[in-house]
C-alpha angles and dihedrals in degrees: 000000000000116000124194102265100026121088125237111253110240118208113257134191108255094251097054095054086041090056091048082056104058096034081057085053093045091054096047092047089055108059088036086061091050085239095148095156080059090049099059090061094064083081141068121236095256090045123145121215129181139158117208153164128264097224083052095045094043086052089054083242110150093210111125134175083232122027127171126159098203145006091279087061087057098043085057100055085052088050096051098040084053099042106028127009115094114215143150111261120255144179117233128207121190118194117189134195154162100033110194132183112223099179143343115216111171110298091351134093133198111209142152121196119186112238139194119193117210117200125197125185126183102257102031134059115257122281134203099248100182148359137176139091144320113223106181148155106217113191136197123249114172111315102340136055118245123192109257085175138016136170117185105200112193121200102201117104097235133006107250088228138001116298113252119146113045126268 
């Protein structure tokens, strides 16, 4: 069934699922690791990032909490959350589900993934920070798929506290 706003899953070979999979997972494991240098290298040079709201994705509006048009972009918010931003530490879980393939064009591939956000600090009890969806165009460099494109479309009304670390 095919709903307005949802893409319509493409059949794709095993492996290839399989590879998205694991690439999903990779991702995850990185920025739960605090590893934000990592993260950089999910994505192509030219990439586009962006975390936005539904209400705002669904408007056609471009206006994210987070918007960068290429990998410098991205260098520099890790720059500036190492070097300058003052925040309280946490502990990040990203849980990530349903991946789906919407199309396969070439070297490119059109996919979208769920995802929940838990957030720990030292003197709470964990929260659910985000959750929404992944939209995003991997594509494949040598031997591995990096993010070209991705749109993290979150569904909550507000953000519990201030975005820091990606999504």
């Amino acid at each position: 069934m095919n709903h307005p706003g949802h893409i319509k899953r493409t059949a794709a070979p095993a492996a290839l699922r399989a590879e998205l999979r694991d690439a999903y997972e990779d991702y995850a494991l990185c920025l739960d690791e605090g590893d934000l240098e990592g993260w950089t290298e999910f994505f192509t040079e030219d990439c586009h990032y962006r975390v936005i709201s539904r209400e705002n994705h669904d408007a056609g509006l471009p206006l994210g909490l987070i918007y960068c048009m290429n990998k410098n972009m991205l260098r520099d918010r890790v720059t500036a959350l190492r070097e300058t931003t003052m925040f309280e530490p946490r502990a990040l879980r990203h849980f990530i589900s349903c991946v789906q393939v919407a199309g396969i064009e070439g070297e490119e591939i059109r996919a979208q993934a769920n995802f929940a956000i838990m957030e720990s600090l030292s003197d709470q009890e964990p929260t659910l920070n985000m959750v929404g969806r992944y939209l995003d165009l991997w594509q494949r460099q040598g031997d591995r798929l990096v993010l070209r494109r991705r749109d993290c479309v979150y569904d909550n009304y507000r953000i519990r506290n201030s975005l820091i670390i990606p999504a």
